[in-house]
Every structure is written in structure tokens, then in C-alpha cells.
C-alpha positions as CSV (number, residue, x, y, z in Angstrom):
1,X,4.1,-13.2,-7.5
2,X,7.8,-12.2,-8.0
3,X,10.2,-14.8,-9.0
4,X,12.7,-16.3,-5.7
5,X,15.6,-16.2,-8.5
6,X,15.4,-12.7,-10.2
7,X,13.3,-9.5,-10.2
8,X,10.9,-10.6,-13.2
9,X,7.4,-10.7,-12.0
10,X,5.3,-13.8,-12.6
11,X,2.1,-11.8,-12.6
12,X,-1.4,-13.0,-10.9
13,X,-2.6,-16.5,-11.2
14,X,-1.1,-18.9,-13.9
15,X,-0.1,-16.6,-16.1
16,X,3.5,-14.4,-15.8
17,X,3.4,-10.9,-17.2
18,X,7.2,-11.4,-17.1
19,X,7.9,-7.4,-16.1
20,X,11.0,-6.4,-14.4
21,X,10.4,-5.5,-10.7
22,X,11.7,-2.1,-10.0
23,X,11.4,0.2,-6.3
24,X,9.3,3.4,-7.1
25,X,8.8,6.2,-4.6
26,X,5.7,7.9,-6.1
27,X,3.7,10.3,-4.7
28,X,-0.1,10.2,-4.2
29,X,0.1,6.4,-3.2
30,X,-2.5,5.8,-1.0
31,X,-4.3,2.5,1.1
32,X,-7.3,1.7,2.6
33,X,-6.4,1.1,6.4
34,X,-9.4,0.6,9.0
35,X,-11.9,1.7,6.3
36,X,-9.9,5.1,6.0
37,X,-7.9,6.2,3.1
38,X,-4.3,7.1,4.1
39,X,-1.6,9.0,1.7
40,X,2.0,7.4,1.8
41,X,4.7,9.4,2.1
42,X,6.3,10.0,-1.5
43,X,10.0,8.9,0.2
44,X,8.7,5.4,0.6
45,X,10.1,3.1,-1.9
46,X,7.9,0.0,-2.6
47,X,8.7,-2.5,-5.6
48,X,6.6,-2.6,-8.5
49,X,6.0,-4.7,-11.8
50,X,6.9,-2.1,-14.9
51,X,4.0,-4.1,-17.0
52,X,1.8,-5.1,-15.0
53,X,2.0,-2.3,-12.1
54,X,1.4,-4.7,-9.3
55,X,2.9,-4.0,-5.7
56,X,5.6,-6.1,-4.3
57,X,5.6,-5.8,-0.7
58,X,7.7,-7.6,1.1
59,X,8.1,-8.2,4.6
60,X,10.4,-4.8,5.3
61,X,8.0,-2.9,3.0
62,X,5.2,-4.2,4.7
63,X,7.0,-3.2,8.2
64,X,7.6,0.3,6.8
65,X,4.0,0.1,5.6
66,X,2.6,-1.0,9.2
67,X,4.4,2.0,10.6
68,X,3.1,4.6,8.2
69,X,-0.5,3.7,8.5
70,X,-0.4,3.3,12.6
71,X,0.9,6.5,12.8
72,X,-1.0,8.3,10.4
73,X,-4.2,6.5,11.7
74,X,-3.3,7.5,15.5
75,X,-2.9,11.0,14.4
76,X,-6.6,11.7,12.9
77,X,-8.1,8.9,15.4
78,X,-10.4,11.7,16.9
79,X,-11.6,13.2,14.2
80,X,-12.1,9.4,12.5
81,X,-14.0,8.5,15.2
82,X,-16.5,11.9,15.5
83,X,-17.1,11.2,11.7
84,X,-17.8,7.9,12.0
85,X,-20.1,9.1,15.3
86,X,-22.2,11.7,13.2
87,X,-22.5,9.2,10.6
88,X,-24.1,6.8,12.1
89,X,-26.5,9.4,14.5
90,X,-27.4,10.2,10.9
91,X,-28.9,6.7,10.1
């Protein structure tokens, strides 16, 4: 969790890693969005620990985010959905 007073990260659970949080656009970012794996676009900037590597997204990120993998998702719904089809005609 990142501190409310700073940039330092506090890390997972009780124990701080005490990284600096930074914004990183980084390509071949990727998340698992209706049980599909969708690529970020590299421009997008979310904050991250520099020890630790953790994600910190917060609520604009996560907007951003929202859009990115509606869109994306919308885009390939057809083809999802014909996999997903001859998948299961396959069990």
C-alpha cells in the first residue's frame, strides 16, 4: 500500500519495502480481463514500487485502465466468443 504522506511504498501486509513510487509507461504490460489477456498500451503511465515492482493504481489509473480493457475487449468480442464456442463443443 503507498503511503497518504509521500511516494514511499509500504509494501504488502505488515511489512514496508519502503521503495519510492515512480509512474512507468512500459510496454508489454498486460491484464487478465474477462478470462482474456489484454496488452496495454505502452503510453499508459501507471505507478510502480522501484523495489518491490508492485502496481499502484489509483482511482484515475484505474479509470484509464477500465477504458483500455472495455475497448479492447469490445473490439475482439466475436472472435472471444467463437473461441470460447469451439472450446467448449470440444468438451
Amino acid at each position: 500500500m503507498q503511503s497518504k504522506d509521500s511516494n514511499l511504498c509500504n509494501g504488502r501486509g505488515d511489512i514496508g519495502c519502503g521503495g519510492q513510487i515512480f509512474p512507468l509507461k512500459m510496454d508489454g504490460r498486460w491484464f487478465l480481463f474477462k478470462d482474456v489477456v489484454i496488452f496495454l498500451d505502452k503510453d499508459l503511465e501507471i505507478p510502480r514500487c522501484d523495489r518491490c515492482k508492485a502496481d499502484w493504481i489509483d482511482d484515475d489509473t484505474q479509470v484509464a485502465l477500465d477504458v483500455i480493457l472495455n475497448r479492447d475487449y469490445e473490439v475482439h468480442r466475436e472472435l472471444i466468443e467463437a473461441a470460447r464456442e469451439r472450446y467448449r463443443e470440444r468438451q
